[in-house]
N, C-alpha and C positions, 0 to 999 in steps of 0.2 A: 504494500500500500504506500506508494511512493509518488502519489499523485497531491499534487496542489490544489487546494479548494479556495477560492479565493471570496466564500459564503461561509454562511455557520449552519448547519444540518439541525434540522426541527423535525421531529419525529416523537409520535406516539405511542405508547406503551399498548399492545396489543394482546387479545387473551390467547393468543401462539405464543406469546412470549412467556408466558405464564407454567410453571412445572409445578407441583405437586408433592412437596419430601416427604418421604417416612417420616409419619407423624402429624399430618393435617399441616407443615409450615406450608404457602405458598410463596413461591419467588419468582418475581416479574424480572428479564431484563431489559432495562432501557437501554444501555447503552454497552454495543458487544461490533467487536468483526462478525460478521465482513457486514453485519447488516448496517453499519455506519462505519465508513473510516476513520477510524481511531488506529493509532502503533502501540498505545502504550496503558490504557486504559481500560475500564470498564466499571458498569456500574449497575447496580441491581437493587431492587425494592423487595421486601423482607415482611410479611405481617404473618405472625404466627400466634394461632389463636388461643385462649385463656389455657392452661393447664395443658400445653405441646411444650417441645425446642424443635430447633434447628438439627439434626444430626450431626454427631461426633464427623468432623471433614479439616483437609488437609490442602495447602496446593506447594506441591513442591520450589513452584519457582517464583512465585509473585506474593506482595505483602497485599496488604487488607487493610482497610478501615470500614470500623463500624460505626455510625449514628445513629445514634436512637433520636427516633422524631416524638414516638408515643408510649406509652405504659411502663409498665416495671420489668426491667430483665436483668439478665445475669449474664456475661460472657464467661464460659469455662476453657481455658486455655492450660497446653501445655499436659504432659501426664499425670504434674499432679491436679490438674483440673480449678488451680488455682481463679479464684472467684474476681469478676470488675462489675461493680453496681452503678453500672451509669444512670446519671440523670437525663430528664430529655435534653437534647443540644450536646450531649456530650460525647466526645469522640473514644473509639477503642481503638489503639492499632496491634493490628495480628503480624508477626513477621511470617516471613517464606518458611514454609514446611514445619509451622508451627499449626496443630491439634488444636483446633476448638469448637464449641458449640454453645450455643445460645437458645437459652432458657427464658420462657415469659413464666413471672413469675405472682401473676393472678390463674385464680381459677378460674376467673371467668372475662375479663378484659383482652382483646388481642393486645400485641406488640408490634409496633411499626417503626420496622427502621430502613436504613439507607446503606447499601452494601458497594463501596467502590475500590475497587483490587486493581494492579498494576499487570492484569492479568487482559490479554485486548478482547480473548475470547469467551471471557468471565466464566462457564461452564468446563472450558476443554480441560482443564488442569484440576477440576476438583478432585480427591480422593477420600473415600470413606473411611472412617476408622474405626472400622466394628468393634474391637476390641476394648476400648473404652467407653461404647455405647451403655454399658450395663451398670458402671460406675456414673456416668451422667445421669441419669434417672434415677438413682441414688441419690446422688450429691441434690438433684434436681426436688425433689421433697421433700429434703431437709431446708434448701433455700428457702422453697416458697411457706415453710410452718415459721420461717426465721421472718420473710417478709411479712408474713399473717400479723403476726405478735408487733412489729412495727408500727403496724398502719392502725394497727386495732388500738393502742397504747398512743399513738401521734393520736388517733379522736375523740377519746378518754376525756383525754389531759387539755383539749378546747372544748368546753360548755358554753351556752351560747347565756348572755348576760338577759334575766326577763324584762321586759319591757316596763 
């Protein structure tokens, strides 16, 4: 892709673009070769709904960031599945052929985030990582009993003043 565009490429996310992970996550890509020329890029839309993850996945050769646009998640990275509780607006970054997966951690709220990797074909280099799939679902309802007691405890402790 060694072509000069001398425009900016406006393109809509389409339900072909749209895949289905083990586990109800769905992942839209907006921005991927060859369907837009990009060399170095890509990027993907993530909503995974209340009490799913993402599966345990890998990409050998390109880095990740993750955004969280909406709800409560958890990104588990690395073997030991070490925990990131981003806020909305906040960024994760995954390095190359680093393990992780992402955990919405309501039982019933989706999670909306923003998936952009240095990866141009954002699909061709994923890799599963079955083997730590069983420990993520673990780790994964201990989060969300950790988040429960959180939020329950944050609405506690605000009472509303009577009128």
């Amino acid at each position: 892709m060694t072509s000069a565009l001398d425009f900016a490429v406006h393109r809509r996310p389409s339900g072909a673009d749209t895949r289905t992970m083990p586990g109800g996550a769905l992942v839209t890509s907006v921005l991927y070769a060859p369907t837009v020329p990009t060399e170095h890029v890509s990027a993907g839309r993530l909503l995974i709904p209340g009490n799913r993850h993402l599966p345990v996945q890998r990409d050998r050769s390109a880095e990740t960031a993750l955004v969280l646009l909406s709800g409560y998640a958890a990104v588990l990275s690395g073997r030991s599945l070490r925990a990131a509780l981003p806020s909305p607006g906040d960024l994760v970054y995954v390095r190359r052929n680093l393990p992780y997966a992402v955990v919405n951690l309501s039982r019933n709220a989706a999670v909306l985030m923003l998936e952009v990797t240095t990866n141009p074909g954002f699909w061709s280099a994923l890799e599963p990582v079955p083997e730590l799939e069983p420990a993520v679902v673990s780790r994964a309802e201990q989060l969300r009993a950790d988040h429960f007691e959180r939020i329950t405890h944050r609405r506690v402790g605000r009472t509303r003043r009577p009128r």
